[in-house]
Jmol script that loads the backbone (N, CA, C; Angstrom):
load data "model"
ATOM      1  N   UNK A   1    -124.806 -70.361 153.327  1.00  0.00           N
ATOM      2  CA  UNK A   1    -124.374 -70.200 151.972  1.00  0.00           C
ATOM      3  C   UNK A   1    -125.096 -71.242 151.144  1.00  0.00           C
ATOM      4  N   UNK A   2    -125.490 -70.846 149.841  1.00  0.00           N
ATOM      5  CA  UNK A   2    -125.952 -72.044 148.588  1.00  0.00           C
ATOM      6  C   UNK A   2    -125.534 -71.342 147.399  1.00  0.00           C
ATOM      7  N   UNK A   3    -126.255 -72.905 146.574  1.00  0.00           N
ATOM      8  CA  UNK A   3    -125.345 -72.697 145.440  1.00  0.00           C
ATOM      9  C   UNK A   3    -127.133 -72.907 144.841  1.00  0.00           C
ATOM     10  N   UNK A   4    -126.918 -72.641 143.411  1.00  0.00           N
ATOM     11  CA  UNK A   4    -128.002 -73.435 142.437  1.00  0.00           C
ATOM     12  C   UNK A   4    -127.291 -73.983 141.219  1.00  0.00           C
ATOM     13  N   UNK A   5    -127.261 -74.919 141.323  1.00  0.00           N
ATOM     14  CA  UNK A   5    -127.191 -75.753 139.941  1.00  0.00           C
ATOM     15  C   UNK A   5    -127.813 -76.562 139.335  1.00  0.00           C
ATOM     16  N   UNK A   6    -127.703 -76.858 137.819  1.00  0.00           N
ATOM     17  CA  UNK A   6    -128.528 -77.476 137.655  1.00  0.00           C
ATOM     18  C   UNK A   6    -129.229 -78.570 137.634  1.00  0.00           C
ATOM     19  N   UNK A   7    -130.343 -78.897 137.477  1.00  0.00           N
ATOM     20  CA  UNK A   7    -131.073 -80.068 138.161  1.00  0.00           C
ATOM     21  C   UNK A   7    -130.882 -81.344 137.962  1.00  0.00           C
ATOM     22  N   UNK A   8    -129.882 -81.539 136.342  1.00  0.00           N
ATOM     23  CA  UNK A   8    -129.146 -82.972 135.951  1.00  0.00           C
ATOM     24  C   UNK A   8    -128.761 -83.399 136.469  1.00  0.00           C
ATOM     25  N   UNK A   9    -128.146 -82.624 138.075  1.00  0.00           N
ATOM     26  CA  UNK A   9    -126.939 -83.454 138.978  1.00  0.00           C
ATOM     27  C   UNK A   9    -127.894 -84.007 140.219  1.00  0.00           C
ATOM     28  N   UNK A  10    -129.164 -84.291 139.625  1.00  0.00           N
ATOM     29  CA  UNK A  10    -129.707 -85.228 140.793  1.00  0.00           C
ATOM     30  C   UNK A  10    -130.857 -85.641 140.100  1.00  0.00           C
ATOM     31  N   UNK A  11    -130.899 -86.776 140.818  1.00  0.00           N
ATOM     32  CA  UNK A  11    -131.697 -87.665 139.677  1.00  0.00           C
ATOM     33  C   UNK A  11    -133.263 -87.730 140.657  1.00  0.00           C
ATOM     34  N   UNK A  12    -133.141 -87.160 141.743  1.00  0.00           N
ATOM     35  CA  UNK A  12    -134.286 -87.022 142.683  1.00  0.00           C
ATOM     36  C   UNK A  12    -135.696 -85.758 142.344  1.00  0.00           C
ATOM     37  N   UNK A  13    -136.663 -86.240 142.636  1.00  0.00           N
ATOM     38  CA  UNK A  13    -137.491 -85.425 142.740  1.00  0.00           C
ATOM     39  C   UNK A  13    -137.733 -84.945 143.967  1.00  0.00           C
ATOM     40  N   UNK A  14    -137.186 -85.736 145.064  1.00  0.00           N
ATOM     41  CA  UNK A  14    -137.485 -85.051 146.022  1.00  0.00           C
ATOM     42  C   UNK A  14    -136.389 -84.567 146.985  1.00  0.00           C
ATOM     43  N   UNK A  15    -136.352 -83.624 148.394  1.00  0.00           N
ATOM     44  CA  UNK A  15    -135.269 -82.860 148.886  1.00  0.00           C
ATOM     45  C   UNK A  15    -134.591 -84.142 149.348  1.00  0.00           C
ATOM     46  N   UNK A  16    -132.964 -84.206 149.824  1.00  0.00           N
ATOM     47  CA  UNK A  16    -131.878 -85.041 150.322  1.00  0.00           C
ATOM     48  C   UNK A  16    -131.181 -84.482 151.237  1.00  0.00           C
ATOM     49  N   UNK A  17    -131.014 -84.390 152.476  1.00  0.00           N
ATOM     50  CA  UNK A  17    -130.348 -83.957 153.665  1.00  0.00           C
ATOM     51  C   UNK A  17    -129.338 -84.922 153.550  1.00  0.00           C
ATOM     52  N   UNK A  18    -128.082 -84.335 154.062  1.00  0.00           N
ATOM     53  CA  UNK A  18    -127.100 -85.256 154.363  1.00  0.00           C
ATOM     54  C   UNK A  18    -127.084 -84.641 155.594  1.00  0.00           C
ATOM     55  N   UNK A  19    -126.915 -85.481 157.225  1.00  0.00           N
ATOM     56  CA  UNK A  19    -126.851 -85.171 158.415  1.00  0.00           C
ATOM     57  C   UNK A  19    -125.105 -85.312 158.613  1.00  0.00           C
ATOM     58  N   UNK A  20    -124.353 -85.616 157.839  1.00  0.00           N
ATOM     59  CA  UNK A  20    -123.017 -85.233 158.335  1.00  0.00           C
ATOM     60  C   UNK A  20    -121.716 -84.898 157.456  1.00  0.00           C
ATOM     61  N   UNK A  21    -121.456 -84.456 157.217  1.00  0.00           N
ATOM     62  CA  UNK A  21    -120.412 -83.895 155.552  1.00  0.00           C
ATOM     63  C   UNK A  21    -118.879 -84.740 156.644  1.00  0.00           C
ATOM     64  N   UNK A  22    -118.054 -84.347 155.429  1.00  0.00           N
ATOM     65  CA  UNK A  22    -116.529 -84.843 155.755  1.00  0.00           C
ATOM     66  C   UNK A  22    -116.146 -83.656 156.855  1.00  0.00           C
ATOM     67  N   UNK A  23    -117.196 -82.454 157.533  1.00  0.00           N
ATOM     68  CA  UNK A  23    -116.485 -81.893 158.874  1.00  0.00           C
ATOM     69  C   UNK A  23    -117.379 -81.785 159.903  1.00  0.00           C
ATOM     70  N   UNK A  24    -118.644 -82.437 159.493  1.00  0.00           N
ATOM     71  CA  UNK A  24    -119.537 -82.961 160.581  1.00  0.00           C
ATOM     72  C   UNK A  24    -121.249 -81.811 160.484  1.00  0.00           C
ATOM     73  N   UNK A  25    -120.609 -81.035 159.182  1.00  0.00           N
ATOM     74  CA  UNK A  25    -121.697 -80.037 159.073  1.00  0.00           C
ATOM     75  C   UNK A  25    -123.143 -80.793 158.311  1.00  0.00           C
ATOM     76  N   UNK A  26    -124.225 -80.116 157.996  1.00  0.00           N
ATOM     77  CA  UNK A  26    -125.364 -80.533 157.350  1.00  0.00           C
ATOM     78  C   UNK A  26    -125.233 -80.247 155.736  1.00  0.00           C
ATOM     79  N   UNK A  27    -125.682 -80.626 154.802  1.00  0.00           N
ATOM     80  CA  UNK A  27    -125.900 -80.565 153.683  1.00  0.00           C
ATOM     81  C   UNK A  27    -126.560 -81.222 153.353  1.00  0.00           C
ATOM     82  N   UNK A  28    -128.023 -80.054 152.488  1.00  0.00           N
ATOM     83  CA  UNK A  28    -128.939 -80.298 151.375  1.00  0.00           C
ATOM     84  C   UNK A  28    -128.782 -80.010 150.245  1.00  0.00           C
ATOM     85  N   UNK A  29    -129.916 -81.286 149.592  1.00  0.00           N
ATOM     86  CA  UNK A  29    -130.201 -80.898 148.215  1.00  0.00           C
ATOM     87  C   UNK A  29    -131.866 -80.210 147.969  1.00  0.00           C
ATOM     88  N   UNK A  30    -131.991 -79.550 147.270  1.00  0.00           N
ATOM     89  CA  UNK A  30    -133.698 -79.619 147.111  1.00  0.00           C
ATOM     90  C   UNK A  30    -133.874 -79.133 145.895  1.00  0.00           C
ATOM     91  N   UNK A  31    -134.806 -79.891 145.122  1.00  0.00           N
ATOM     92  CA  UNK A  31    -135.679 -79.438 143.761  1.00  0.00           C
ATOM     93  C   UNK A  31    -135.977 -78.098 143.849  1.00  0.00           C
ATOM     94  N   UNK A  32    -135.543 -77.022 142.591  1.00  0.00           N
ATOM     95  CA  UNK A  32    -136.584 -76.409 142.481  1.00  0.00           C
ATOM     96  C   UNK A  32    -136.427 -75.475 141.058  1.00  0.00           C
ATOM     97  N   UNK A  33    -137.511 -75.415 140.234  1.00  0.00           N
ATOM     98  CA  UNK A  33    -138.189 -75.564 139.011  1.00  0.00           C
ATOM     99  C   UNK A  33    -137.422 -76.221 138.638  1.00  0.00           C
ATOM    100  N   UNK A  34    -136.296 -75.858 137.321  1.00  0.00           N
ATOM    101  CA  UNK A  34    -135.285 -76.852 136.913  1.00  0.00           C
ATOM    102  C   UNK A  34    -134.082 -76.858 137.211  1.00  0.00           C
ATOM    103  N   UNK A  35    -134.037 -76.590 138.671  1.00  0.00           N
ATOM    104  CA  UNK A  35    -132.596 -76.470 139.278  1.00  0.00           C
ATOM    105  C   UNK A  35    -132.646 -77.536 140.519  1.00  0.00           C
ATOM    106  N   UNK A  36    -131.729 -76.626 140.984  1.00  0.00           N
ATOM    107  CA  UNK A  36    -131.294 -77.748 142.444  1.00  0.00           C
ATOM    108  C   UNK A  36    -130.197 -76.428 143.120  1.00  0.00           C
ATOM    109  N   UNK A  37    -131.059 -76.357 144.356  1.00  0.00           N
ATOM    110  CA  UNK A  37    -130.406 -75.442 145.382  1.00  0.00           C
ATOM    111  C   UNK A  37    -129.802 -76.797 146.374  1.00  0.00           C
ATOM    112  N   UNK A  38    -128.468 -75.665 146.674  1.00  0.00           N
ATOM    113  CA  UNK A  38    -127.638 -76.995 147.511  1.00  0.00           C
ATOM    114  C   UNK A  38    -126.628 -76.174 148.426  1.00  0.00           C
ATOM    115  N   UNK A  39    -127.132 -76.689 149.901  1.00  0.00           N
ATOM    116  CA  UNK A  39    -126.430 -75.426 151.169  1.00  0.00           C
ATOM    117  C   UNK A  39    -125.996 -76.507 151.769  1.00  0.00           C
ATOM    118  N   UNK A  40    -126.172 -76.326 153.524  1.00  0.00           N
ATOM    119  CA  UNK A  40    -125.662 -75.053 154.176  1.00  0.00           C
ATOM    120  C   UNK A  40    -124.600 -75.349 154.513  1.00  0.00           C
ATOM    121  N   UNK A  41    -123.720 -74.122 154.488  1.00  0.00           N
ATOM    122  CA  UNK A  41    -122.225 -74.252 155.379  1.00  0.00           C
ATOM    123  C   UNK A  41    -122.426 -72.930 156.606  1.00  0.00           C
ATOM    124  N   UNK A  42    -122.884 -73.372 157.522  1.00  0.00           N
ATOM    125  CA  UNK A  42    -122.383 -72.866 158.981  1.00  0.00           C
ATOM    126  C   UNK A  42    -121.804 -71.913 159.247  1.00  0.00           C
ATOM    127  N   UNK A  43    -121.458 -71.141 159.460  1.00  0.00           N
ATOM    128  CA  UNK A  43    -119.671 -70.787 159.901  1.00  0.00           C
ATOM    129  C   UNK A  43    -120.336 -69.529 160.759  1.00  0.00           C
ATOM    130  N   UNK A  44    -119.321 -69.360 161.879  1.00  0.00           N
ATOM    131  CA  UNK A  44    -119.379 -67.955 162.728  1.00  0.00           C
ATOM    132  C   UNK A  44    -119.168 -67.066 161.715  1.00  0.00           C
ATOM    133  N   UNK A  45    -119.779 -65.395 162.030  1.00  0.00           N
ATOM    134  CA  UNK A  45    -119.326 -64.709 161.349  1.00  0.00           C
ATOM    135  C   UNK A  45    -120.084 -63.554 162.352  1.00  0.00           C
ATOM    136  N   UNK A  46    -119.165 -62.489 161.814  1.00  0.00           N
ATOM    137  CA  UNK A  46    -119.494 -60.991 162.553  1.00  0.00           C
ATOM    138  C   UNK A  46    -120.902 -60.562 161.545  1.00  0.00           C
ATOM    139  N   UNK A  47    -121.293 -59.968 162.025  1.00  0.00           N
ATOM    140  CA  UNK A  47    -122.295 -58.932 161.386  1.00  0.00           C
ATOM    141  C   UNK A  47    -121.995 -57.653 160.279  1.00  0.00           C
ATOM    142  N   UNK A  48    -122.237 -58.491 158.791  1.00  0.00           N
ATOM    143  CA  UNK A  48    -121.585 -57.264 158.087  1.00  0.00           C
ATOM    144  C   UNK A  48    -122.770 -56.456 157.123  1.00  0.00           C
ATOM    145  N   UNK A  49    -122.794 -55.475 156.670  1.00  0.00           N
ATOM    146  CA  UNK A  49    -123.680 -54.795 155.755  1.00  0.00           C
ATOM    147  C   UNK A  49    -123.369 -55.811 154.253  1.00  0.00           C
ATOM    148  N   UNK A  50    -122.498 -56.313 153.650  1.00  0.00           N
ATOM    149  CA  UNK A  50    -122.729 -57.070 152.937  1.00  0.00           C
ATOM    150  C   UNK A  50    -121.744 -58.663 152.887  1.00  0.00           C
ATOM    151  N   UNK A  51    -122.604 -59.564 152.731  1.00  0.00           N
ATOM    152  CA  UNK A  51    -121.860 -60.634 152.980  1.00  0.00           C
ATOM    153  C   UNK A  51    -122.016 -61.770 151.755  1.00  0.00           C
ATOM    154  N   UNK A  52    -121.116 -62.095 151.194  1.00  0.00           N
ATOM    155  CA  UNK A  52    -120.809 -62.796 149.836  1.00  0.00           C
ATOM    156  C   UNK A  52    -120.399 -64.301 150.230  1.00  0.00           C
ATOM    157  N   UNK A  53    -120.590 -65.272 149.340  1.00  0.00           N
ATOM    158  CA  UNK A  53    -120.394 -66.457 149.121  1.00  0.00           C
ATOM    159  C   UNK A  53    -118.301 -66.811 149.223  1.00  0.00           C
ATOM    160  N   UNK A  54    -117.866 -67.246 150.405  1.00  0.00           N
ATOM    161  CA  UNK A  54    -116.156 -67.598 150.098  1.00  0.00           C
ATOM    162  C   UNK A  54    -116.138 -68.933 149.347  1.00  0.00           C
ATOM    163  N   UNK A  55    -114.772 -68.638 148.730  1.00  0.00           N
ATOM    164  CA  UNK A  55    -114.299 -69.763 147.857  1.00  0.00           C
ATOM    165  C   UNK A  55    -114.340 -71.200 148.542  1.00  0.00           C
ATOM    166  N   UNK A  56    -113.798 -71.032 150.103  1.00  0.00           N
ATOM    167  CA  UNK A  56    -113.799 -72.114 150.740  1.00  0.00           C
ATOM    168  C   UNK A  56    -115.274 -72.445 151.471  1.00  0.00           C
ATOM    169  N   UNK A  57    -116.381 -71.599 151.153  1.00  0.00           N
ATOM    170  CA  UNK A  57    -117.315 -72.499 151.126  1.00  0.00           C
ATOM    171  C   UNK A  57    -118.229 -73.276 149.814  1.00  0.00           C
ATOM    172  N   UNK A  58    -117.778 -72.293 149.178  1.00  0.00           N
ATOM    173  CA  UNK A  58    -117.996 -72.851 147.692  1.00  0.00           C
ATOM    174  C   UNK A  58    -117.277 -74.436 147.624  1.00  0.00           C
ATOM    175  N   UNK A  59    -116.209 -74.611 147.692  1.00  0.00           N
ATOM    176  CA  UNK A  59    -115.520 -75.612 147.388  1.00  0.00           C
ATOM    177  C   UNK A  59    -115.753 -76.521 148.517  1.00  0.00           C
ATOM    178  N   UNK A  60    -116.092 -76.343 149.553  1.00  0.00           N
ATOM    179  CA  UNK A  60    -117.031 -77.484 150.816  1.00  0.00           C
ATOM    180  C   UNK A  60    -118.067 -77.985 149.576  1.00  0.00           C
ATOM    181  N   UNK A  61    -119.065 -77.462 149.704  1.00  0.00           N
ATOM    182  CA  UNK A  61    -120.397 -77.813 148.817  1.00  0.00           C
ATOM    183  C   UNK A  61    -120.215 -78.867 147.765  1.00  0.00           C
ATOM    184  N   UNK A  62    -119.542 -78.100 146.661  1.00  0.00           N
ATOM    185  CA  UNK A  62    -118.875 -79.027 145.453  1.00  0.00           C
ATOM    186  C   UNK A  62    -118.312 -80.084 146.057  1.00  0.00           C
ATOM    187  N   UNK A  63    -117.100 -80.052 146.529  1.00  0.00           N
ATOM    188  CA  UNK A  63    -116.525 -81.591 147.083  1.00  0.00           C
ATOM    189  C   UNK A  63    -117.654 -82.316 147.775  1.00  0.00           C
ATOM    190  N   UNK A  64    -118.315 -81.929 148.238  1.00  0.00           N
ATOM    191  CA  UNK A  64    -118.880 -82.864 149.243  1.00  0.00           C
ATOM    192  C   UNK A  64    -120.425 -83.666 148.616  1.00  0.00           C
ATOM    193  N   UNK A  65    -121.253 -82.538 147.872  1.00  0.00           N
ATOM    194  CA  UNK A  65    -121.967 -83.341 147.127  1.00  0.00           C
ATOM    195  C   UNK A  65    -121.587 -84.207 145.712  1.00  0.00           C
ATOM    196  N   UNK A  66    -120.179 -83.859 145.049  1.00  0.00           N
ATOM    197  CA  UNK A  66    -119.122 -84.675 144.223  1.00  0.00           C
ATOM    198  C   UNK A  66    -119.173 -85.730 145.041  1.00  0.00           C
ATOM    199  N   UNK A  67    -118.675 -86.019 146.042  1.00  0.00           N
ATOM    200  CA  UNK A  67    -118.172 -86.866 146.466  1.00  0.00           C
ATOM    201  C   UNK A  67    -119.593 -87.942 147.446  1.00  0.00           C
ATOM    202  N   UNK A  68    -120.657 -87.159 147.846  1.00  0.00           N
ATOM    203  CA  UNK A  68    -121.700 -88.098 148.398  1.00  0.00           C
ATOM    204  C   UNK A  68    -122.534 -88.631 147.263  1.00  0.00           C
ATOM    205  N   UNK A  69    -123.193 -87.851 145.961  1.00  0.00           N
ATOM    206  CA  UNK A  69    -123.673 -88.299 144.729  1.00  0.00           C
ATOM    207  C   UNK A  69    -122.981 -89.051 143.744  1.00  0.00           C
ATOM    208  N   UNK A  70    -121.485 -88.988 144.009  1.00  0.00           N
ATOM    209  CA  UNK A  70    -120.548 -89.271 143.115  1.00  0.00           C
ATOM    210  C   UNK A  70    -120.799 -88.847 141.333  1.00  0.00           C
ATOM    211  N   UNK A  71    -120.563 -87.418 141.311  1.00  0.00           N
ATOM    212  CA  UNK A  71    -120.982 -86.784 140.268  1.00  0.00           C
ATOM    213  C   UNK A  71    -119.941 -85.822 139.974  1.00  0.00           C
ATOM    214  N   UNK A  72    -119.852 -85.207 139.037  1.00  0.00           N
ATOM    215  CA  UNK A  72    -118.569 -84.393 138.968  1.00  0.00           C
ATOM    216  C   UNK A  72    -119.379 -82.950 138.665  1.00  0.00           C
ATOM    217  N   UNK A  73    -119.916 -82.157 139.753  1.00  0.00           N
ATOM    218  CA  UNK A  73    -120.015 -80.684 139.722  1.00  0.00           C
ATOM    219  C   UNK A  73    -118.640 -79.819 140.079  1.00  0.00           C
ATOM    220  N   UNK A  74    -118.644 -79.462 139.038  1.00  0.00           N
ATOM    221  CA  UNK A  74    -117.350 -78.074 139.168  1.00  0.00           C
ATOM    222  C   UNK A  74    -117.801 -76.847 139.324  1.00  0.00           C
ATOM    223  N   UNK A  75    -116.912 -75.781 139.025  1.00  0.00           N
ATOM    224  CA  UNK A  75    -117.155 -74.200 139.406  1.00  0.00           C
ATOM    225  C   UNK A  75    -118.373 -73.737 138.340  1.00  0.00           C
ATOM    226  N   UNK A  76    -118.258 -74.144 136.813  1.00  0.00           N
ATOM    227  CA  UNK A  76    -118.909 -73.741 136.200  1.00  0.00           C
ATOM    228  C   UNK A  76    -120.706 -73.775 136.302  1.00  0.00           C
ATOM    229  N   UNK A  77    -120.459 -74.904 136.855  1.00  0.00           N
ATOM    230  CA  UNK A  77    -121.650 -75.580 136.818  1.00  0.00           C
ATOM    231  C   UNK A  77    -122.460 -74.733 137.896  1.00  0.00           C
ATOM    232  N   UNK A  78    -122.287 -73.795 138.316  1.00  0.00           N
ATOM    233  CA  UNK A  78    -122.780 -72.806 139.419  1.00  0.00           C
ATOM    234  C   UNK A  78    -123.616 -72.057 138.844  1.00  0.00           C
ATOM    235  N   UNK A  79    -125.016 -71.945 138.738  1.00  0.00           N
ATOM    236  CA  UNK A  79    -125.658 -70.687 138.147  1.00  0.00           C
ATOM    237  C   UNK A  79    -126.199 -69.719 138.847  1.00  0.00           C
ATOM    238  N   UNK A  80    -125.649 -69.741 140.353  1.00  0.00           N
ATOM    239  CA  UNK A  80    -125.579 -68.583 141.359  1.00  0.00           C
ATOM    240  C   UNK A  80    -125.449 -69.117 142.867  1.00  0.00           C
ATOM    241  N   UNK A  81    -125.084 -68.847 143.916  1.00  0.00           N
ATOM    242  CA  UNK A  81    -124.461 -68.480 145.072  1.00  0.00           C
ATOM    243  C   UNK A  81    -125.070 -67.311 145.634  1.00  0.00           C
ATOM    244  N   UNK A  82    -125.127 -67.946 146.949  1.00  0.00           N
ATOM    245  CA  UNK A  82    -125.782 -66.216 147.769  1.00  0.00           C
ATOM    246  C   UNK A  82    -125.634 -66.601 149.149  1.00  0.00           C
ATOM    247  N   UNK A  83    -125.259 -65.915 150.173  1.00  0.00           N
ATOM    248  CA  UNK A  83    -124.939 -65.933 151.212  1.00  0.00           C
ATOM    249  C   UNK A  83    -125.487 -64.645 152.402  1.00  0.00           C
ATOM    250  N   UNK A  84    -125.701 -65.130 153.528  1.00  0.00           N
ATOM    251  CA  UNK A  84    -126.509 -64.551 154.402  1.00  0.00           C
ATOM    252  C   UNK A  84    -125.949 -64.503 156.022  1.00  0.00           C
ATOM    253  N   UNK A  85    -126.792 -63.859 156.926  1.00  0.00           N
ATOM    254  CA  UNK A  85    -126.339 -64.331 158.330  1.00  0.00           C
ATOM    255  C   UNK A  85    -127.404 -64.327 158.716  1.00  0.00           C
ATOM    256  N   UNK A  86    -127.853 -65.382 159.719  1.00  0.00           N
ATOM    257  CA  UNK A  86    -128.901 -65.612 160.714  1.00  0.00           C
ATOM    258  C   UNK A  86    -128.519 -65.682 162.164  1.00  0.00           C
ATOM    259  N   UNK A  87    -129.420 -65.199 162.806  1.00  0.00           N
ATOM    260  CA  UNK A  87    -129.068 -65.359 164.202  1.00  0.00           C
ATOM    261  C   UNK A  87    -129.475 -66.376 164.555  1.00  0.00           C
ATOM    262  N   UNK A  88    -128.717 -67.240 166.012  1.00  0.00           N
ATOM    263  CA  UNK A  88    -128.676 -68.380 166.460  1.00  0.00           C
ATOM    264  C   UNK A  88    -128.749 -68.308 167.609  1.00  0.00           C
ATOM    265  N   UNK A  89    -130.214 -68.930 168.602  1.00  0.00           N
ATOM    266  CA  UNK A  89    -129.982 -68.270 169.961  1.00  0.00           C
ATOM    267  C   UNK A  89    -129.721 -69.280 170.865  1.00  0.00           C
ATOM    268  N   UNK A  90    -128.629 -69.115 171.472  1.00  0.00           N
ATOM    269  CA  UNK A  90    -127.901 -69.979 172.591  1.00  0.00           C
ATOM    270  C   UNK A  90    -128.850 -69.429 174.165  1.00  0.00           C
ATOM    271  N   UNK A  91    -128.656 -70.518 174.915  1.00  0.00           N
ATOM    272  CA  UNK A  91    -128.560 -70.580 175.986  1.00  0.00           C
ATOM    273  C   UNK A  91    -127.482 -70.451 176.879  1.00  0.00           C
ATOM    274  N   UNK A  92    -127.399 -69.342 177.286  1.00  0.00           N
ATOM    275  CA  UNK A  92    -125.818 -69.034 177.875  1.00  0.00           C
ATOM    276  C   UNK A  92    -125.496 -70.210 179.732  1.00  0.00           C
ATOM    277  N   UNK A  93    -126.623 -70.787 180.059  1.00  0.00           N
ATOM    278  CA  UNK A  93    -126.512 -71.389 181.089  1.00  0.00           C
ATOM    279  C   UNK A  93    -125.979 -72.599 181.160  1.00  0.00           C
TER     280      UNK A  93
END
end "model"
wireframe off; spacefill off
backbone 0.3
color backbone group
């Protein structure tokens, strides 16, 4: 899942990984034109024909870059969301 917002809420030119959020997941930031794309949240999921952005990952994202930039992004401040599934290949051994 990501978000794009806009690019005021980081004062960086260049991308920012955070290697551990408040549930141990990854979160980036990265430039791009005058925005700022800002993912990933993880999560199992079945295989669906269409798959949308949840509130509770929306609100991971926000809290967590609020709270690592110490900046106040809210809902509004969202100028799009999009969400996907990738496959992940385990080693069953």
């Amino acid at each position: 899942m990501h978000l794009t917002i806009n690019k005021q809420f980081t004062h960086h030119k260049y991308g920012i990984l955070f290697p551990k959020t408040s549930d141990g997941r990854v979160l980036f930031m990265l430039p791009w034109e005058h925005h700022c794309i800002v993912g990933t949240t993880d999560e199992h999921a079945s295989p669906k024909f269409s798959v949308k952005p949840s509130e509770k990952d929306i609100n991971f994202i926000l809290n967590n870059i609020s709270h690592s930039f110490n900046i106040n992004v809210q809902r509004e401040n969202i100028l799009s969301a999009w969400a996907g599934i990738r496959p992940l290949v385990k080693d069953q051994k």
